[in-house]
Structure formats: structure tokens, C-alpha cells
DOLOLO-649275 format. One line per field, with one value per atom (N, C-alpha, C): z, x negated, y; residue number from 1; residue in one letter; atom name. Coordinates in steps of 0.001 Angstrom, whole numbers, plus 500000, padded with zeros to 6 digits. Layout:
BEGIN
zz: c(Z ...)
xx: c(X ...)
yy: c(Y ...)
resi: c(NUM ...)
resn: c(A ...)
name: c(CA ...)
END
This chain:
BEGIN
zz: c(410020 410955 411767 412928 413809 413541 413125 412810 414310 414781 415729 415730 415672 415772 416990 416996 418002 418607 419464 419086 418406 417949 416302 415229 414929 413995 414845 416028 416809 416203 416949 416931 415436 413972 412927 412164 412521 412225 412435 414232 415114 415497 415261 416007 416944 417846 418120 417513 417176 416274 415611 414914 413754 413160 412711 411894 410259 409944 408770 407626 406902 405834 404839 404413 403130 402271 401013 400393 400261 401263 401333 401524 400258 400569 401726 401906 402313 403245 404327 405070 403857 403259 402281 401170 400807 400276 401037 402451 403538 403794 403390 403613 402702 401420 400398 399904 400687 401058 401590 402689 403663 403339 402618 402528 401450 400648 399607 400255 401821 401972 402444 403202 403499 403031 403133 403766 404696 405644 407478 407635 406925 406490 405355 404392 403470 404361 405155 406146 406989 407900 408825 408053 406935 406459 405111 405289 404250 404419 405460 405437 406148 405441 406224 406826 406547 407491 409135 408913 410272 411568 410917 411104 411118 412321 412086 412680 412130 412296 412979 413433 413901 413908 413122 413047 413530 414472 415778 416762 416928 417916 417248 416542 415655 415250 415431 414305 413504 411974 410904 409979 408591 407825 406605 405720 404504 404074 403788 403036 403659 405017 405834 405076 404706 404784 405487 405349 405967 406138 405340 405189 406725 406972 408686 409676 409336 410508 411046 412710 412721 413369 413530 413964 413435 412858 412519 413099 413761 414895 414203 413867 413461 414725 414598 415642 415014 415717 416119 416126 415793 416505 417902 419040 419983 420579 421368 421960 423378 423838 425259 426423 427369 428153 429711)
xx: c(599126 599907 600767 600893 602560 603311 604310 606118 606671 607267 608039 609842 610188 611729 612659 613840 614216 616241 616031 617930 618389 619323 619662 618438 617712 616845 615783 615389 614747 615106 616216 617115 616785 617437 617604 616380 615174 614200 613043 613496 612481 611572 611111 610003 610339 609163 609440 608544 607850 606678 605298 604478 604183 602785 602131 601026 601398 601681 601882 600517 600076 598888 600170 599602 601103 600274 600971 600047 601244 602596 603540 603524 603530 603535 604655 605782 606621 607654 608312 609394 609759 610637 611522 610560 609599 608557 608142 608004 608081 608966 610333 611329 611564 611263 611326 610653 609080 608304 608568 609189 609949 610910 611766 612920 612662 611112 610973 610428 609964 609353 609638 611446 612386 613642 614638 615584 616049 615276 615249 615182 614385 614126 615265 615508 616478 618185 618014 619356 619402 617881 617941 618118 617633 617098 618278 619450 620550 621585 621708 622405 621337 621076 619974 620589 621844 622855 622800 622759 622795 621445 620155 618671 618557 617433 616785 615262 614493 613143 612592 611313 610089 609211 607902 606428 606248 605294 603967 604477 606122 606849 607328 607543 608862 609686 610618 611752 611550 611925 611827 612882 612600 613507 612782 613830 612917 612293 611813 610758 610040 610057 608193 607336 606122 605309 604752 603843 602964 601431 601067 599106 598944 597767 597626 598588 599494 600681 599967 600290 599854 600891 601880 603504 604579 605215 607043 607614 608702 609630 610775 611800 613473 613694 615043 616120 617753 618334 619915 620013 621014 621350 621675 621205 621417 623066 623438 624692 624712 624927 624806 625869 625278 625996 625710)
yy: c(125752 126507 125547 126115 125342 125532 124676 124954 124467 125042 124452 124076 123356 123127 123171 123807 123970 123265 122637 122796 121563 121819 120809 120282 121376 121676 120535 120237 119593 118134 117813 116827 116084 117115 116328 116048 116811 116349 115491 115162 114200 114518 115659 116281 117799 118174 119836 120588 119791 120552 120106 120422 119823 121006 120498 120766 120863 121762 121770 122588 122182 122774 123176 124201 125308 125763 126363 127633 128082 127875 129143 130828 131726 133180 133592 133187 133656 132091 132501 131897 131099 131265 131164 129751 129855 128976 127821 128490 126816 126361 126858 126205 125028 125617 124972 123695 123783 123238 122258 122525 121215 120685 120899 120415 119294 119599 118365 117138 117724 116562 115334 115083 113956 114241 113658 113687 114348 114156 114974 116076 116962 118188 118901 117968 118889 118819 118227 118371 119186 119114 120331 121433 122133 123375 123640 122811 122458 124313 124272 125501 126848 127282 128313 129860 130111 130532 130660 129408 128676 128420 129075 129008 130252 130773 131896 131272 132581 132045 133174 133055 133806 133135 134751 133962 134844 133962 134253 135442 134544 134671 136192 136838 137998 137115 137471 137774 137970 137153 137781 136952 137322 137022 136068 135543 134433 134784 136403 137270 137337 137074 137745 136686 137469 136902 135716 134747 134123 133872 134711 135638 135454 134520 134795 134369 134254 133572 132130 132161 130882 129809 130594 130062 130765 129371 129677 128666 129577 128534 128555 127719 127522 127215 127959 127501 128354 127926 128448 129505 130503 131483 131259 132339 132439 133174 132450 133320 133649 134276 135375 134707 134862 134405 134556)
resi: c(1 1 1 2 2 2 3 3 3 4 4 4 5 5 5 6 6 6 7 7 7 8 8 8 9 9 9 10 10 10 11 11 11 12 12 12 13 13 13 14 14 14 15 15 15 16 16 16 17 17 17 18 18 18 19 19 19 20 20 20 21 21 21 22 22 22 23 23 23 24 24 24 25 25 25 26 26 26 27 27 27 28 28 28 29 29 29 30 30 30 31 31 31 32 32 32 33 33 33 34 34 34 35 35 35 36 36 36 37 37 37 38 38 38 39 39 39 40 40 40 41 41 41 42 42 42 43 43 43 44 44 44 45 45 45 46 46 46 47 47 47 48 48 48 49 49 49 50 50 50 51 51 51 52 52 52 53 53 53 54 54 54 55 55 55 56 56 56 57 57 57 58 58 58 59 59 59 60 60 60 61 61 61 62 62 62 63 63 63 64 64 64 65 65 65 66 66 66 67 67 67 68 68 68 69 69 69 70 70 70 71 71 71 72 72 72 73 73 73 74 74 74 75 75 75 76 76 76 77 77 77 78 78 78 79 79 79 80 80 80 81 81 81)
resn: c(X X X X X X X X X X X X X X X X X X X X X X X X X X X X X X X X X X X X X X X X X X X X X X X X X X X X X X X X X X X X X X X X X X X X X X X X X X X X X X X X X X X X X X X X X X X X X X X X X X X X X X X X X X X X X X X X X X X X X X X X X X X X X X X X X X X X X X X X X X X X X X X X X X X X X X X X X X X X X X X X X X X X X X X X X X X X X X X X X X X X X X X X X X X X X X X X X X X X X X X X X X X X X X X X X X X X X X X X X X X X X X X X X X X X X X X X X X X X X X X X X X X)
name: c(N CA C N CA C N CA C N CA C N CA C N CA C N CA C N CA C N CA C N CA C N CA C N CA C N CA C N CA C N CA C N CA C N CA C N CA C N CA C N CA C N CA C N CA C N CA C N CA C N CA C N CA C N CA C N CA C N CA C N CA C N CA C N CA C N CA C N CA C N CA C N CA C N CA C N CA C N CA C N CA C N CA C N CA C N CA C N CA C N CA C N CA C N CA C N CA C N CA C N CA C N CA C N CA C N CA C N CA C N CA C N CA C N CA C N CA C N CA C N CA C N CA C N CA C N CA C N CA C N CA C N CA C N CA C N CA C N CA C N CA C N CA C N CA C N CA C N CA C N CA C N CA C N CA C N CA C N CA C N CA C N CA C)
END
């Protein structure tokens, strides 16, 4: 699948996006996933508060699924303006 990074999440990880192979069921499992795999990752993904995600461009939450997903994007909360 594509992970894409966005923002900060861009920034602290060095990439915008990435090829990732998973046998993550769920958000929450690729997070986990990633965060074992540097440094870079367990910093970006350190406060998950602070991150929201969407796969294959929804909104969703650490429980969505990932069966079939072929994009999860992190980023920021957004603020209006």
C-alpha cells in the first residue's frame, strides 16, 4: 500500500510517501508497525493525538480497517481559516 506523510509528519520522517508491504488488520497495527521501524517513525507517530489519518482518502480512525486499502495518509489536524 501507499502511506503518505504530510506536514510535520513529512518533515520528521524524510519522506512524503512510501511503499509500505504490512499484514496490518487495522490503522492502529501500522502504526505500530512503523514506529518499530526507526527512530524517525517512533517520533513522528510518538503522540498520536496529534495525527489523524485517512484510507483511500476517508477519514477514519486507529480501528478502520485495512482489508483492501490501498492508501493511508497522516497528517495534522487541520485548522480553518
Amino acid at each position: 500500500m501507499t502511506v503518505l506523510y504530510f506536514a510535520w509528519l513529512r518533515e520528521r520522517i524524510g519522506e512524503s510517501e512510501e511503499r509500505v508491504e504490512t499484514s496490518a488488520a487495522t490503522v492502529a497495527d501500522l502504526v505500530a508497525e512503523l514506529r518499530e521501524r526507526e527512530p524517525r517513525y517512533a517520533l513522528a507517530f510518538s503522540d498520536m493525538r496529534a495525527v489523524r489519518v485517512a484510507v483511500d482518502q476517508e477519514l477514519a480512525d486507529l480501528a478502520a480497517p485495512l482489508a483492501g486499502a490501498r492508501e493511508v495518509a497522516f497528517f495534522p489536524p487541520m485548522t480553518g481559516g
